[in-house]
N, C-alpha and C positions, 0 to 999 in steps of 0.2 A: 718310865723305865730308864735306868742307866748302863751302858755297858760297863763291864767290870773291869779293872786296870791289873798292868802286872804284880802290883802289891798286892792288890784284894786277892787275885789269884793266888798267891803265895802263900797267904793268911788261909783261905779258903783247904788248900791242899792240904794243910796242917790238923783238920779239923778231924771228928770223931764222929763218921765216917771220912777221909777225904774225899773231895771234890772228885777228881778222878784217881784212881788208884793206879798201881805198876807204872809211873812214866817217870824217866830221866828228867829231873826238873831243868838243869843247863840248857838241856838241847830242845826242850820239848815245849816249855815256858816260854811265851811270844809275848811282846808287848800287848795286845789285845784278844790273847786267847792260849788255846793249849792243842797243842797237834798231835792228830790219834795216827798211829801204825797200823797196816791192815797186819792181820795175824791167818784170816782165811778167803780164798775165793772160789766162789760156786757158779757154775752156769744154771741159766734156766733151764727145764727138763721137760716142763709141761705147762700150757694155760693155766693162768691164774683163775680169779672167780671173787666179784664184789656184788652183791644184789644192794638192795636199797634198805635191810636190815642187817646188825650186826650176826643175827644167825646167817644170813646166807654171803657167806667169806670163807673164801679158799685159797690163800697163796700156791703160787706154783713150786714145782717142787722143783728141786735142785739136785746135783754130782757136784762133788768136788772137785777144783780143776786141779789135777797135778802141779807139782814143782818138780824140779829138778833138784839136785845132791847139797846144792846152796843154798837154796831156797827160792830160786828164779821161776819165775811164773814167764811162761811165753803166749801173749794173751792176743786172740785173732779179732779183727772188728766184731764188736755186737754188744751182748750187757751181762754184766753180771754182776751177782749181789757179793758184797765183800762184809768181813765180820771186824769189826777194828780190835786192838788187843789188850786196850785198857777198859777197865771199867770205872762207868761214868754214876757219881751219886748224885742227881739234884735232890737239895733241899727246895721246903714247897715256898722260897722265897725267889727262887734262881730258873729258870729256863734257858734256853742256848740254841744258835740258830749255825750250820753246819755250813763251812764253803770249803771249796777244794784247794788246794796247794797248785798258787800261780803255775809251778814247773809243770804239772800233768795239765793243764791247762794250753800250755805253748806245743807240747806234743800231741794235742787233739783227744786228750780224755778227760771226759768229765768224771764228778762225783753228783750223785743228787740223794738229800735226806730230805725227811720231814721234822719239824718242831719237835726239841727235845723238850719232854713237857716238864714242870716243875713236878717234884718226887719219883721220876724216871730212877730207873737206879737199873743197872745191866750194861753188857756187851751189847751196845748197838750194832747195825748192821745197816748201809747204805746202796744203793745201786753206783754200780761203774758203769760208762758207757765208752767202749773204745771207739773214737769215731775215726780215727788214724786207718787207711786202708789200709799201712804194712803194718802194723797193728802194736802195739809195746811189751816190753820187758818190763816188771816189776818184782820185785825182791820181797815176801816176806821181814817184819819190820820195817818196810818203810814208813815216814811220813806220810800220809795222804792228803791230812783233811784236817782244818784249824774249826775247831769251836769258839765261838763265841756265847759269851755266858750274857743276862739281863738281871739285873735287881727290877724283879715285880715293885709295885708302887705298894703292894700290899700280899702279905703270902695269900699262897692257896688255900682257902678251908679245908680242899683235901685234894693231896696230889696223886700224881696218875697213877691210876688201877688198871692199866688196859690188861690186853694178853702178854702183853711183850716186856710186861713188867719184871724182871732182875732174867732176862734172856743172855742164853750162852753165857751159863755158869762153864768155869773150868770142870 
């Protein structure tokens, strides 16, 4: 596997479907990856639920946490799941592995994903974890979170079918 450079990226973007779709290429194009904006945040509302079979899964359910007139989120220690605002296409040659943006990093909040799997195509969604006791402000449209893409050594014979496949359509 190779990670993919700011060129391949560029090229990528261009393609039919692109790569990821809705982003500012100037601002959002990183030398080794492409940075997603959160567009929604939710609190947890209730126990989740994983048994040892795909039949028995339950995510927890969620509220929407308000904003304010700007679009400021005022957000207390704890976790919540965030929806990013671009949508992301992998082709079944490409997978991408998710870190958070140094800044929210220094103020004590994480991001945490799972493997974006090759033929993923949707609005992903991540957990936040505000670990800061006076807890942060975040803005709608921010940056959050830098993807990193991989060239598979060989595509996928068939890429991902899970539930979450083409999630949070507009």
């Amino acid at each position: 596997m190779t990670v993919l450079s700011r060129e391949e990226l560029r090229l990528a973007l261009s393609a039919d479907p692109p790569l990821v779709e809705g982003i500012e290429i100037d601002v959002q194009l990183q030398t080794n990856g492409i940075d997603l904006r959160v567009e929604r945040i939710q609190r947890l509302a209730s126990p989740g639920l994983l048994g040892a079979t795909d039949a028995v899964r339950e995510p927890a359910a969620r509220e929407d946490v308000p904003s304010d007139k700007d679009g400021w989120w005022d957000l207390h220690r704890g976790a919540y799941v965030i929806t990013y605002r671009e949508k992301v296409n992998l082709p079944r040659d490409l997978m991408a592995l998710a870190r958070p943006r140094s800044t929210l990093l220094r103020s004590g909040v994480e991001i945490h994903a799972a493997v974006w799997d090759a033929g993923y195509s949707g609005r992903g969604e991540g957990l936040m974890s505000v670990l800061n006791a006076r807890g942060y402000r975040l803005q709608r449209g921010a940056r959050v979170l830098q993807l990193v893409f991989f060239r598979l050594s060989t595509p996928a014979a068939e890429g991902y079918r899970g539930r979450y496949q083409g999630e949070n359509p507009l």
